[in-house]
Gaussian input, Z-matrix of N, CA and C with variables (Angstrom, degrees):
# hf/3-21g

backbone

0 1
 N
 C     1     B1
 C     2     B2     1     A1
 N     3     B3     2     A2     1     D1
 C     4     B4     3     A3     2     D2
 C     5     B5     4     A4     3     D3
 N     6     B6     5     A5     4     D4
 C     7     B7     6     A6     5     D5
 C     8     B8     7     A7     6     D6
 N     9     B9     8     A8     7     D7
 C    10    B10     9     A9     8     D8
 C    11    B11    10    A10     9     D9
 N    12    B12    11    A11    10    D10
 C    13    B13    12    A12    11    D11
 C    14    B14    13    A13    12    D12
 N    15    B15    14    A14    13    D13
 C    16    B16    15    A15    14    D14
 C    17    B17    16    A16    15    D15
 N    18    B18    17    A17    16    D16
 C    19    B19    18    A18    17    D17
 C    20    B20    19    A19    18    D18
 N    21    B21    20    A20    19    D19
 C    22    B22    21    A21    20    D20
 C    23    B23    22    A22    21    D21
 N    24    B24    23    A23    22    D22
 C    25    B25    24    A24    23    D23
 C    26    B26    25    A25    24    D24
 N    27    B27    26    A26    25    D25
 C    28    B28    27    A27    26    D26
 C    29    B29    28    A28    27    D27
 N    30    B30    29    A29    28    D28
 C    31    B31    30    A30    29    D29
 C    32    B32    31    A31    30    D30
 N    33    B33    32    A32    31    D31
 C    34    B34    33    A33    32    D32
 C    35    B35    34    A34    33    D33
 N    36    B36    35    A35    34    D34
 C    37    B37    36    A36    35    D35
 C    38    B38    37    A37    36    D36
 N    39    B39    38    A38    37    D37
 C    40    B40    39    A39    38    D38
 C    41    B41    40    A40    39    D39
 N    42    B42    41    A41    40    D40
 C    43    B43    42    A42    41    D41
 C    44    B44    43    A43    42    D42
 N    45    B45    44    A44    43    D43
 C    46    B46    45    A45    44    D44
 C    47    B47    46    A46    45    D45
 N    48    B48    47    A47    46    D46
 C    49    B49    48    A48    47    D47
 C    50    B50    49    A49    48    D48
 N    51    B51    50    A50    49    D49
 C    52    B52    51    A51    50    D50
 C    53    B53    52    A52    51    D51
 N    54    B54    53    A53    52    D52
 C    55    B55    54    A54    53    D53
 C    56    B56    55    A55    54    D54
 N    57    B57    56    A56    55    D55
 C    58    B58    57    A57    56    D56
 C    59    B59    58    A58    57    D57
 N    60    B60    59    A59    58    D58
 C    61    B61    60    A60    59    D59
 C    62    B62    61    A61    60    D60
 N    63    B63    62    A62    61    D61
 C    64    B64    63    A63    62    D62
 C    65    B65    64    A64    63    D63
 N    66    B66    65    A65    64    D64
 C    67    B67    66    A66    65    D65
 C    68    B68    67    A67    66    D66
 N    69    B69    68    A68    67    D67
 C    70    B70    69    A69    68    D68
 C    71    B71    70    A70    69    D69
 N    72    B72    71    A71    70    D70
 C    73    B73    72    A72    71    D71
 C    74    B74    73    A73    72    D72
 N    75    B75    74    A74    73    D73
 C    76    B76    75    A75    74    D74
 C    77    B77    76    A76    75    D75
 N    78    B78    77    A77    76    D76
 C    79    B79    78    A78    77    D77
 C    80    B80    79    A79    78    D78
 N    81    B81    80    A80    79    D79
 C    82    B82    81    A81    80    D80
 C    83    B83    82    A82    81    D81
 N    84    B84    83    A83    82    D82
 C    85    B85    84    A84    83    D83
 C    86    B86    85    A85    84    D84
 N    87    B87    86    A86    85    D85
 C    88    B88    87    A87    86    D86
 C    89    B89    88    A88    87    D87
 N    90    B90    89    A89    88    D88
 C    91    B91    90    A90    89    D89
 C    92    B92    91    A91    90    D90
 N    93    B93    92    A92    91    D91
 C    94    B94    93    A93    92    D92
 C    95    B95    94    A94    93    D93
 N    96    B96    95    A95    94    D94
 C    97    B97    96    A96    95    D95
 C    98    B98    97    A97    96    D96
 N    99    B99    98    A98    97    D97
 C   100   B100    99    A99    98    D98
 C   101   B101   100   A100    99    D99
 N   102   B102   101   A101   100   D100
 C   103   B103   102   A102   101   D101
 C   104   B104   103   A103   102   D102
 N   105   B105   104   A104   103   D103
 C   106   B106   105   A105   104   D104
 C   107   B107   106   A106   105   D105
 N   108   B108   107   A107   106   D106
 C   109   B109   108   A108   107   D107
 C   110   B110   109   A109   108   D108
 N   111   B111   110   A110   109   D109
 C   112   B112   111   A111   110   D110
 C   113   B113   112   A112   111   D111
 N   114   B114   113   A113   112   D112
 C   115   B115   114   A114   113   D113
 C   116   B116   115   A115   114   D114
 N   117   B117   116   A116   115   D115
 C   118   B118   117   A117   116   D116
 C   119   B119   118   A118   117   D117
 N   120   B120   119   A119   118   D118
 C   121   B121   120   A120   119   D119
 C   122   B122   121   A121   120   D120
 N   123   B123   122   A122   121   D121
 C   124   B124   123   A123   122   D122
 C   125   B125   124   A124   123   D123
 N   126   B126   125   A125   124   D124
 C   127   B127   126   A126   125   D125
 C   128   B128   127   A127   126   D126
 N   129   B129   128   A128   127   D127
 C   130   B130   129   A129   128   D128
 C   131   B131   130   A130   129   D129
 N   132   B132   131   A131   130   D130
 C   133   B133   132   A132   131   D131
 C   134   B134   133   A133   132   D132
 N   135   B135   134   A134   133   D133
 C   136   B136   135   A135   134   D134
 C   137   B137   136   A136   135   D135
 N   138   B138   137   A137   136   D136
 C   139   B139   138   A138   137   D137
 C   140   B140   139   A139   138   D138
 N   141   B141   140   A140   139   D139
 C   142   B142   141   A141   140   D140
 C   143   B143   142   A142   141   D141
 N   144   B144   143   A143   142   D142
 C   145   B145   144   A144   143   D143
 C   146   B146   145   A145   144   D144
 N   147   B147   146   A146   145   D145
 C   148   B148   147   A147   146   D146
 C   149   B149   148   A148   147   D147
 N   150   B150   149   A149   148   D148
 C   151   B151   150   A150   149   D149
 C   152   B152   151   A151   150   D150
 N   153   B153   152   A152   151   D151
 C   154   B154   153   A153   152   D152
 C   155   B155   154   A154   153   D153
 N   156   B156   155   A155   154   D154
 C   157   B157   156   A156   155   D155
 C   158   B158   157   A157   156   D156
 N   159   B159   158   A158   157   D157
 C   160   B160   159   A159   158   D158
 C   161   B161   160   A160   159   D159
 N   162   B162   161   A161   160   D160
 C   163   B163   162   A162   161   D161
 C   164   B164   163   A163   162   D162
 N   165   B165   164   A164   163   D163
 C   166   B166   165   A165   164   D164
 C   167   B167   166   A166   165   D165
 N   168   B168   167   A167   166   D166
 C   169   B169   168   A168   167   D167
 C   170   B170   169   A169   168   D168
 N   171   B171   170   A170   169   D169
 C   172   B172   171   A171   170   D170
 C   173   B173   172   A172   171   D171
 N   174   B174   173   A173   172   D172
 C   175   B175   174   A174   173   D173
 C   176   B176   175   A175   174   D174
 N   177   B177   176   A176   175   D175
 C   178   B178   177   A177   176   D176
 C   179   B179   178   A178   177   D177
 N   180   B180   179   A179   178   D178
 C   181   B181   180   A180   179   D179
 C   182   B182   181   A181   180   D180
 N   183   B183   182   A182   181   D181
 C   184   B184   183   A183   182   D182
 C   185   B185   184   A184   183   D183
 N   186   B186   185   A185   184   D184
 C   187   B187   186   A186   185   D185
 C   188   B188   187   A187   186   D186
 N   189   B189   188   A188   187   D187
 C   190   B190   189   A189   188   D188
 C   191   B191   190   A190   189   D189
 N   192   B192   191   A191   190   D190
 C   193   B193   192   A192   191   D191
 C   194   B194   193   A193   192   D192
 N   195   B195   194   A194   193   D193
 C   196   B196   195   A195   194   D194
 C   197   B197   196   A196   195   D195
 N   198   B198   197   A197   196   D196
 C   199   B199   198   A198   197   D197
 C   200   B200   199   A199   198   D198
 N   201   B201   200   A200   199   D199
 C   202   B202   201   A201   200   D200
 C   203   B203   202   A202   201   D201
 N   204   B204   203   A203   202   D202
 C   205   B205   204   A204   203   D203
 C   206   B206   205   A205   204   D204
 N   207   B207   206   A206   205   D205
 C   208   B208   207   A207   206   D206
 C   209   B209   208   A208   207   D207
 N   210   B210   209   A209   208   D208
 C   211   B211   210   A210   209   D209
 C   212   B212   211   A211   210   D210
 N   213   B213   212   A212   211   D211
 C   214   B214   213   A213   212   D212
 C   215   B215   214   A214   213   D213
 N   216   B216   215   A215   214   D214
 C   217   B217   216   A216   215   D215
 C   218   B218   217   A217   216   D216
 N   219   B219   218   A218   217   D217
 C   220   B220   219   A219   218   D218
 C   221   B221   220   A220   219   D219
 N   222   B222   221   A221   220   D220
 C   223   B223   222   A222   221   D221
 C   224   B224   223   A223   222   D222
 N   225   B225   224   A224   223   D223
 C   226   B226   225   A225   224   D224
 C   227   B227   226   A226   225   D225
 N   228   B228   227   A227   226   D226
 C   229   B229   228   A228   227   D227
 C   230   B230   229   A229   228   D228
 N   231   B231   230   A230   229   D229
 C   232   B232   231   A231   230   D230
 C   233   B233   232   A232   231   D231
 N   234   B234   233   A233   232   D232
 C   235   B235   234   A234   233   D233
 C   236   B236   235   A235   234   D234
 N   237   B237   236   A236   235   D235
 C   238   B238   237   A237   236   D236
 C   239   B239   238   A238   237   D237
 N   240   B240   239   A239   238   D238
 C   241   B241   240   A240   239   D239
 C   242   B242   241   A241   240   D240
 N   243   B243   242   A242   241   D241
 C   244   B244   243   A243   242   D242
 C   245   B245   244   A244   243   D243
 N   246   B246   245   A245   244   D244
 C   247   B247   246   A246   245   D245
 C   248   B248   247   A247   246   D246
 N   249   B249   248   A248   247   D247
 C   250   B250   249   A249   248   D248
 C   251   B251   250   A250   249   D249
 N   252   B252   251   A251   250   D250
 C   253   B253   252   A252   251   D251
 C   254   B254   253   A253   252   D252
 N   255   B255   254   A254   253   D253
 C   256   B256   255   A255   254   D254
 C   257   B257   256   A256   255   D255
 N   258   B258   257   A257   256   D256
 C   259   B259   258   A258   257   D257
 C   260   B260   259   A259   258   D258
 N   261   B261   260   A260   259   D259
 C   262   B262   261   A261   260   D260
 C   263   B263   262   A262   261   D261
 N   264   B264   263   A263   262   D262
 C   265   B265   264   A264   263   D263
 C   266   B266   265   A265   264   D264
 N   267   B267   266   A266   265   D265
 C   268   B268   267   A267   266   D266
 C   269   B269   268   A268   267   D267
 N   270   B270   269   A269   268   D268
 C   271   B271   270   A270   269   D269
 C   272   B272   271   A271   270   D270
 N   273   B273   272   A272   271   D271
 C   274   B274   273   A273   272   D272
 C   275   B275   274   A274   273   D273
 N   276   B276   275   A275   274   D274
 C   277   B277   276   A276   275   D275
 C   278   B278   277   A277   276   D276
 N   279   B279   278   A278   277   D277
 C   280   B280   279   A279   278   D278
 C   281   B281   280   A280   279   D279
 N   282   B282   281   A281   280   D280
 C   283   B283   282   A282   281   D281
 C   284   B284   283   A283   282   D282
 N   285   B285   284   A284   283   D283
 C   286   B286   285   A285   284   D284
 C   287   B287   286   A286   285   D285
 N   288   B288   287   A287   286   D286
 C   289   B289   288   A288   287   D287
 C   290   B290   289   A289   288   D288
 N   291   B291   290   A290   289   D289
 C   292   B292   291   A291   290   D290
 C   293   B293   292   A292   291   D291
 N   294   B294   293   A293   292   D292
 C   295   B295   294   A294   293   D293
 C   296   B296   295   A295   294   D294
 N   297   B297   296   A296   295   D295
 C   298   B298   297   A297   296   D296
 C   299   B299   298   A298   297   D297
 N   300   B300   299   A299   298   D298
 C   301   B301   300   A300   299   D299
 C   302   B302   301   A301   300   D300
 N   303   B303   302   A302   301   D301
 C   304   B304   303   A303   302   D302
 C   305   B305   304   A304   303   D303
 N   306   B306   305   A305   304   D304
 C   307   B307   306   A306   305   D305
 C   308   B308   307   A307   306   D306
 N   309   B309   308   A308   307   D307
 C   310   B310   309   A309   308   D308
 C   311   B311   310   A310   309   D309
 N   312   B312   311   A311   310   D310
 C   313   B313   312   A312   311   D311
 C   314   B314   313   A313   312   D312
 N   315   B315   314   A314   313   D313
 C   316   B316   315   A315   314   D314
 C   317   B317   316   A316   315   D315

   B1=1.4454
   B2=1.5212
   B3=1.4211
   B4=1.5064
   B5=1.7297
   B6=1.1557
   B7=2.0791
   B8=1.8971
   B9=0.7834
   B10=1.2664
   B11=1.9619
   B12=1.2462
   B13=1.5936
   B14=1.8167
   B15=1.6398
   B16=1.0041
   B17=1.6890
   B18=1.2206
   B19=1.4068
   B20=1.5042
   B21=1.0383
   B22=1.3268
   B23=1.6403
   B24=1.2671
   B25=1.4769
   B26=2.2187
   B27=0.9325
   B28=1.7640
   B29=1.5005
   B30=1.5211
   B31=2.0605
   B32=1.2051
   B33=1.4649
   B34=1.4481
   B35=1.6735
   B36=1.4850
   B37=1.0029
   B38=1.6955
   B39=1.2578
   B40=1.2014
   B41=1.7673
   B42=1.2953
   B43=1.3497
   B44=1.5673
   B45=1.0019
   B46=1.6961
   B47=0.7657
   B48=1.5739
   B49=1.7034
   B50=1.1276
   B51=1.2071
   B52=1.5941
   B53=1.4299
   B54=0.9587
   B55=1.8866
   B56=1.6475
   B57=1.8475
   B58=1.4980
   B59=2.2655
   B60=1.3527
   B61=1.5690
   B62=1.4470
   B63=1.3825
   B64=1.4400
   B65=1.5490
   B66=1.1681
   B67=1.6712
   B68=1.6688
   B69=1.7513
   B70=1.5247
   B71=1.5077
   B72=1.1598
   B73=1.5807
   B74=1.3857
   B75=1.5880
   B76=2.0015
   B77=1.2579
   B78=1.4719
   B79=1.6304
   B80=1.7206
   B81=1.5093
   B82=1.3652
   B83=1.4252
   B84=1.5722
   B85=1.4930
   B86=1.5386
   B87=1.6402
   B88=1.8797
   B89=1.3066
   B90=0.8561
   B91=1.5686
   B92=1.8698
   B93=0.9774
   B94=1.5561
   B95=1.6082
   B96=0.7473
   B97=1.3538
   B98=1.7433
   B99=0.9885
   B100=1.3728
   B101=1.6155
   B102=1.2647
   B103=1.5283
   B104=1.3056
   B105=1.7526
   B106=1.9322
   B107=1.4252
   B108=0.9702
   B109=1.8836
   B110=1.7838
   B111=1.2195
   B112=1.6433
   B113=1.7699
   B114=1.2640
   B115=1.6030
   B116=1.6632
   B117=1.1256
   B118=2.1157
   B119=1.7087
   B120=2.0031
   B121=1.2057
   B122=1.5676
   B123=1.4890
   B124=1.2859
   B125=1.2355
   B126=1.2931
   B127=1.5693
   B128=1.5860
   B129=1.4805
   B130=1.6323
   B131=1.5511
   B132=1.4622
   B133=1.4343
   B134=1.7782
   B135=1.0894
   B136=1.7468
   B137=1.7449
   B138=1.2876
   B139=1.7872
   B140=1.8681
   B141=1.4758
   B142=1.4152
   B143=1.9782
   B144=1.1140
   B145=1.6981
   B146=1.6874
   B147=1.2366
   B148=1.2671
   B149=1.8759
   B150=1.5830
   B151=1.1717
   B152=1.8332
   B153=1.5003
   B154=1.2236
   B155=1.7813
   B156=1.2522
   B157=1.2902
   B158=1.4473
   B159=1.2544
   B160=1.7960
   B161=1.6065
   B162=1.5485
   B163=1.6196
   B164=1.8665
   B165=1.6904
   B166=1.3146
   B167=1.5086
   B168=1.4653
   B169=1.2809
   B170=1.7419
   B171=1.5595
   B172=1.2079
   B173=1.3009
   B174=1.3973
   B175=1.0659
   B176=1.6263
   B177=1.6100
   B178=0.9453
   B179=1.5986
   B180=0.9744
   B181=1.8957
   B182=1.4711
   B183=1.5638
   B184=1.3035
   B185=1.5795
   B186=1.4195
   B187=1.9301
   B188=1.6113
   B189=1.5043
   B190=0.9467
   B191=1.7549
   B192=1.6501
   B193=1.1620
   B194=1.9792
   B195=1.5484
   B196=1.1969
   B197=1.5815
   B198=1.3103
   B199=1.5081
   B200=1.8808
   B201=1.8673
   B202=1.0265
   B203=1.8507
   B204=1.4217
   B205=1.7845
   B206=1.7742
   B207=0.6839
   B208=1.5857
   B209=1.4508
   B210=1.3580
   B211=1.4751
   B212=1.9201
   B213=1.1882
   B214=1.1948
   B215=1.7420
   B216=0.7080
   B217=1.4502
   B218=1.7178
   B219=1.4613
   B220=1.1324
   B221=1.7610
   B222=1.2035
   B223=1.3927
   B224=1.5519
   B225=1.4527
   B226=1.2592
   B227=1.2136
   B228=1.2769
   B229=1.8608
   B230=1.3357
   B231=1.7250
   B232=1.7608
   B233=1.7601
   B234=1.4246
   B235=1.3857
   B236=1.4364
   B237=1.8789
   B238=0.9733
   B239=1.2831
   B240=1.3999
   B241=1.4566
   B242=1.3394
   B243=1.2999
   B244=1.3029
   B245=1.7181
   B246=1.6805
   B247=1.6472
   B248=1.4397
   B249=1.9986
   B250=1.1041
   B251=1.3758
   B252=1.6225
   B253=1.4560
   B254=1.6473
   B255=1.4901
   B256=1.4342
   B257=1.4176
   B258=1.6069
   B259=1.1066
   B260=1.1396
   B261=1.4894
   B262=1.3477
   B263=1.6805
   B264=1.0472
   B265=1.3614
   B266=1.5105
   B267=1.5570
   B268=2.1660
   B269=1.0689
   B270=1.4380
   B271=1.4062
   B272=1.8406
   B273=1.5063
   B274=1.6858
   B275=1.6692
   B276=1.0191
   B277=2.1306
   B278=1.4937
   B279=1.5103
   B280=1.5992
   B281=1.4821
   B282=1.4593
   B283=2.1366
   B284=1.2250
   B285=1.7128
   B286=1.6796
   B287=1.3403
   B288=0.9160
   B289=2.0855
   B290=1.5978
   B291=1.1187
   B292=1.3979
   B293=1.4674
   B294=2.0138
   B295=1.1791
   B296=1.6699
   B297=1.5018
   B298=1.5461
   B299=1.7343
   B300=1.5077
   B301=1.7751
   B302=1.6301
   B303=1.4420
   B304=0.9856
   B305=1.8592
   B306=1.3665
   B307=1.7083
   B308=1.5027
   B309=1.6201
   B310=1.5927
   B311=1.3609
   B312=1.5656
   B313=1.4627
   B314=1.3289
   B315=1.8205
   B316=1.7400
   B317=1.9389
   A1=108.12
   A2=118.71
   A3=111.84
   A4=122.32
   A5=73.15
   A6=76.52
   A7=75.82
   A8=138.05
   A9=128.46
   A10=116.82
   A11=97.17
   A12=106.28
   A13=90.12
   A14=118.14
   A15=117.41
   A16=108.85
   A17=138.69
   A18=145.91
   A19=94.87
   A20=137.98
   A21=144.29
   A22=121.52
   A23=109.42
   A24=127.35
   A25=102.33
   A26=95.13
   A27=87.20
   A28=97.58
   A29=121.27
   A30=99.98
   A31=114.71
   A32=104.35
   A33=98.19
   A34=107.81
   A35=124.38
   A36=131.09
   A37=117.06
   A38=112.55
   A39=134.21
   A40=119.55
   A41=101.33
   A42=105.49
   A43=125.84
   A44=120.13
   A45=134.96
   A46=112.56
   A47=132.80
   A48=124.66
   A49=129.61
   A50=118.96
   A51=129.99
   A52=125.33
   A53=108.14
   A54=109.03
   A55=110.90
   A56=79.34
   A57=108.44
   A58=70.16
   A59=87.87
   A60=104.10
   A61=120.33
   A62=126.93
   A63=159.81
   A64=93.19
   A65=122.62
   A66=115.43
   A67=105.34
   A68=91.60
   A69=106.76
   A70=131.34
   A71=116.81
   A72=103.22
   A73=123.87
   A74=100.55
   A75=94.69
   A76=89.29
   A77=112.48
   A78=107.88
   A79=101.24
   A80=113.64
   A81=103.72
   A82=126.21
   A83=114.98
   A84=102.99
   A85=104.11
   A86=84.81
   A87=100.43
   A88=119.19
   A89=134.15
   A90=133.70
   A91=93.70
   A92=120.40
   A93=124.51
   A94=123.69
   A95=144.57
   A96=152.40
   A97=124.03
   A98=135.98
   A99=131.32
   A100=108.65
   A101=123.16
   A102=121.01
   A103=116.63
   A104=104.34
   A105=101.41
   A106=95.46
   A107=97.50
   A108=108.82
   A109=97.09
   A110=108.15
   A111=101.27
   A112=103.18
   A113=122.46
   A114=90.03
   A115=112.90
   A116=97.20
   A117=100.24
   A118=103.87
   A119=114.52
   A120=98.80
   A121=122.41
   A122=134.85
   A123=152.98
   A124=86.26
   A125=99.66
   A126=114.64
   A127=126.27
   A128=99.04
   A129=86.55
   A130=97.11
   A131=98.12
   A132=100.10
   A133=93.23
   A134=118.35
   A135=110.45
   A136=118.02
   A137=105.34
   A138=113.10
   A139=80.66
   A140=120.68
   A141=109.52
   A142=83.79
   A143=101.95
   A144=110.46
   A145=110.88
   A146=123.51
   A147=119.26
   A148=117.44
   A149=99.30
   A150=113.11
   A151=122.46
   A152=111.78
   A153=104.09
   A154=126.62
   A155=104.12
   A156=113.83
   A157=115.30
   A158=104.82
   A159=104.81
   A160=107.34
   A161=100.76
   A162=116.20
   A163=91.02
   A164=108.73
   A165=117.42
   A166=123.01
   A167=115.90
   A168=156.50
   A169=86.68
   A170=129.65
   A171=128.24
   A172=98.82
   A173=131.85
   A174=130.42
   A175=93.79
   A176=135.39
   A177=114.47
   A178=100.80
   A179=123.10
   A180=115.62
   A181=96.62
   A182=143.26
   A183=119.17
   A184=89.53
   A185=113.32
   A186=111.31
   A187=84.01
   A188=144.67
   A189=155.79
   A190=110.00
   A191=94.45
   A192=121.74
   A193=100.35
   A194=106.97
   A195=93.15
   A196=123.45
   A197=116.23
   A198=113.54
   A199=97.48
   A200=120.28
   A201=117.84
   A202=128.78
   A203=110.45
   A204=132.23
   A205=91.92
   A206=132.97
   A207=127.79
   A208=116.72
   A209=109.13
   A210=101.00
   A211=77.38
   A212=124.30
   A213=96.47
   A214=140.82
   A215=109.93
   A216=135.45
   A217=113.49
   A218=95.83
   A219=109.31
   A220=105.88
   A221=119.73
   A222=119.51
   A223=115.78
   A224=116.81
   A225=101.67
   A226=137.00
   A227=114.59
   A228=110.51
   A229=83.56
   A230=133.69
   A231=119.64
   A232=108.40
   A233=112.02
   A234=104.64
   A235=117.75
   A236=108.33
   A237=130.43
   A238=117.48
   A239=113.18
   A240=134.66
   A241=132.76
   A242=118.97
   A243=151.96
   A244=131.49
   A245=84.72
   A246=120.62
   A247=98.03
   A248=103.66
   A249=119.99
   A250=137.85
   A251=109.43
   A252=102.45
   A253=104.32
   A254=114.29
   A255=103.99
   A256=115.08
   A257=142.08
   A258=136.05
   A259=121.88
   A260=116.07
   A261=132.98
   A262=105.42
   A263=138.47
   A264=129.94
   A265=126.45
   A266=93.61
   A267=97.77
   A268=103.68
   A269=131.79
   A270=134.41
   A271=100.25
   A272=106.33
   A273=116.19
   A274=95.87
   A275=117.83
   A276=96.95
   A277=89.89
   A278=139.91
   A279=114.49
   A280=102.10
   A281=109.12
   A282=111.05
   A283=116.78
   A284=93.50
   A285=101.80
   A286=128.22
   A287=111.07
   A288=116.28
   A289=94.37
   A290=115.16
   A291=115.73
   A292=115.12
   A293=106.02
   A294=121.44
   A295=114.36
   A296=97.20
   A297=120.95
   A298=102.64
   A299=79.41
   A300=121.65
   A301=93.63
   A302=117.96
   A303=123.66
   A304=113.67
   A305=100.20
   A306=114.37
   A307=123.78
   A308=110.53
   A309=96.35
   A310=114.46
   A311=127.88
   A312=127.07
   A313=107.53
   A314=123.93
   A315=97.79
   A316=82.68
   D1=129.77
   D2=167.47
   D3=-67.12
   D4=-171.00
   D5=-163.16
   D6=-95.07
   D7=-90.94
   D8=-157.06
   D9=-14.66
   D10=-40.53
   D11=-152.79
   D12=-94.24
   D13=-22.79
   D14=177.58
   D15=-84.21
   D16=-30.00
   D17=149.77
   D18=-40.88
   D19=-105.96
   D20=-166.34
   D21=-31.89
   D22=-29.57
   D23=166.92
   D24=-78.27
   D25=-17.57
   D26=170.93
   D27=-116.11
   D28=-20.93
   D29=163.50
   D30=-59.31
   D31=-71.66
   D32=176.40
   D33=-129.80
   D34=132.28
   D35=-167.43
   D36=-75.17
   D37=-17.03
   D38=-172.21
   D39=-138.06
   D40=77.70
   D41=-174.80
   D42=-37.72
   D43=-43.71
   D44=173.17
   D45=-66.28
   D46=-48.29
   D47=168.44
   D48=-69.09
   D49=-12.98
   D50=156.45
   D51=-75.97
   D52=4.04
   D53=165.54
   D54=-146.74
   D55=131.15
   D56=-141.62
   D57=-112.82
   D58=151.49
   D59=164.50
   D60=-70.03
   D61=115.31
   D62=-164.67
   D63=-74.89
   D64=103.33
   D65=165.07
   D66=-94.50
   D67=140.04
   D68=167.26
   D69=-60.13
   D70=111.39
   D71=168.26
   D72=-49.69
   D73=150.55
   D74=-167.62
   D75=-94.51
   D76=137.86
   D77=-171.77
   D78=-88.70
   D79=2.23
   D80=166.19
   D81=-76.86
   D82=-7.31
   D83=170.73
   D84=-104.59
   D85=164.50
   D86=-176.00
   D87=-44.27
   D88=-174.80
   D89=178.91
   D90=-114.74
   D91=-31.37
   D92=172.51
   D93=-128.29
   D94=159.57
   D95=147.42
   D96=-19.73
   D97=162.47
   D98=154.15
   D99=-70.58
   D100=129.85
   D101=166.89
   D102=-65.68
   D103=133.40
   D104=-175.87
   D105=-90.19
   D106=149.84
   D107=-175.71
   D108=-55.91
   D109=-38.42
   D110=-166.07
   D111=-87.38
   D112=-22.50
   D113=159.86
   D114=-111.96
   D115=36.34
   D116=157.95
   D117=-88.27
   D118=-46.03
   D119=172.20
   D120=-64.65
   D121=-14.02
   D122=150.86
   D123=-25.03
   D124=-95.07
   D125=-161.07
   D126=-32.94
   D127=-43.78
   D128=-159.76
   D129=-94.41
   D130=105.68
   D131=-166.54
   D132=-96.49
   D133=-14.28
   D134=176.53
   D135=-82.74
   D136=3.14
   D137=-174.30
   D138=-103.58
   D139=-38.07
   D140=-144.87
   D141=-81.09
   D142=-52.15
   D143=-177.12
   D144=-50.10
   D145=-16.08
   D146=175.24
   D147=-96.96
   D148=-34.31
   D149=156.58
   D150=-49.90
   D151=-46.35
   D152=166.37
   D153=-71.22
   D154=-15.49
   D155=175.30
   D156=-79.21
   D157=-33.69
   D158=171.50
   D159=-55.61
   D160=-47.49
   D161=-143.69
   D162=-69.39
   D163=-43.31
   D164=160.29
   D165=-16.81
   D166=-83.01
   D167=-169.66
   D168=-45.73
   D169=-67.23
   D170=-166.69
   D171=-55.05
   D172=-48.27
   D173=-139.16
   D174=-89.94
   D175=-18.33
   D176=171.74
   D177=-97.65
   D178=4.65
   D179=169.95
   D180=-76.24
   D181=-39.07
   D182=-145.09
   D183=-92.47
   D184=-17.67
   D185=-161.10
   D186=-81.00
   D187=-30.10
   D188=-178.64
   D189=-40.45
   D190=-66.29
   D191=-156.61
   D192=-83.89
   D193=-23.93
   D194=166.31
   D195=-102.49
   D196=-1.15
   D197=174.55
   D198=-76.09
   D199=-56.75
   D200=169.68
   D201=-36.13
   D202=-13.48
   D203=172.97
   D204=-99.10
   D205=-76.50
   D206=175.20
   D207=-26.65
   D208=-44.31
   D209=-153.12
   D210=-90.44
   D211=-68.36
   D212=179.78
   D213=-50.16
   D214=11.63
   D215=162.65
   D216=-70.85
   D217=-61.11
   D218=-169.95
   D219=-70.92
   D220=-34.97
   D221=-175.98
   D222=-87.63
   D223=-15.87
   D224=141.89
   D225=-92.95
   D226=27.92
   D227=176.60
   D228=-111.30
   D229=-49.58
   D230=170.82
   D231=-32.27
   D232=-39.39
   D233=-161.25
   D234=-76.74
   D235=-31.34
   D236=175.28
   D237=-58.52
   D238=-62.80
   D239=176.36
   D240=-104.61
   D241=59.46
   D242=161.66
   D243=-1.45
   D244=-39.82
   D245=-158.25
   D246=-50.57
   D247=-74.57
   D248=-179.53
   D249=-41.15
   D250=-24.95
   D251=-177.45
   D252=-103.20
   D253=-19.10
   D254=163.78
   D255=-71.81
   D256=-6.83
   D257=170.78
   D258=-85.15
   D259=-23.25
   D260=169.68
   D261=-76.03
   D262=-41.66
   D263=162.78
   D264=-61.10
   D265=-40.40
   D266=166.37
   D267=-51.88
   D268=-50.06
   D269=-133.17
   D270=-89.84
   D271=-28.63
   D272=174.21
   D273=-88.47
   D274=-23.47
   D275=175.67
   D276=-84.95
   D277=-59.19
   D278=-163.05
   D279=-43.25
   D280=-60.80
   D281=-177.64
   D282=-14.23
   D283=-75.85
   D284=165.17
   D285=-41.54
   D286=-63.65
   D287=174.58
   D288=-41.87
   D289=-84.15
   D290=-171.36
   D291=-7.85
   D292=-73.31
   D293=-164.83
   D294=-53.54
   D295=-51.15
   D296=164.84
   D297=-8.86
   D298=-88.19
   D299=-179.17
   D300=-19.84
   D301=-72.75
   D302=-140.73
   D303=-81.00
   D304=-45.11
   D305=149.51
   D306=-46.09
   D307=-25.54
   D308=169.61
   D309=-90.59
   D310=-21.04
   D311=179.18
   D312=-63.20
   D313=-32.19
   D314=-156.29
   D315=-89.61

């Protein structure tokens, strides 16, 4: 027995009982369904993904626009109030002196 006819004898053992009558599609119905409004927005997942990318984009313009209000905030109270950052620089030269100081005695 060949291998071909022996394959086909373990697909189907009985050629005739394995083919069943093929019905025609009626070409009068749709090929799909009507679309439900609620899974078309499903669907269009490349309108919804760009939509979040807009919504994105705002959301890093306003954090933009308020760190750029912050930071000027902050540089006029440095400008205003002076005190603090020259005390913070005294306070790192005594450190230094100190350490200085103390590295040249041993």
């Amino acid at each position: 027995m060949s291998p071909e006819r022996r394959f086909r004898e373990q697909v189907d053992p009985d050629p005739k009982a394995g083919l069943e009558p093929v019905q025609a599609k009626d070409e009068t119905e749709p090929a799909t369904e009507p679309a439900d409004p609620e899974h078309t927005e499903k669907a269009d997942v490349k309108a919804q993904a760009k939509e979040k990318v807009e919504e994105r984009k705002e959301q890093l313009r306003q954090a933009q626009e308020q760190a750029k209000t912050k930071l000027g905030d902050v540089t006029q109270q440095a400008q205003e109030r002076p005190v603090p950052a020259a005390a913070i620089a005294g306070g790192a030269a005594v450190v230094g002196l100190l350490v200085w100081l103390r590295r040249r005695r041993r």
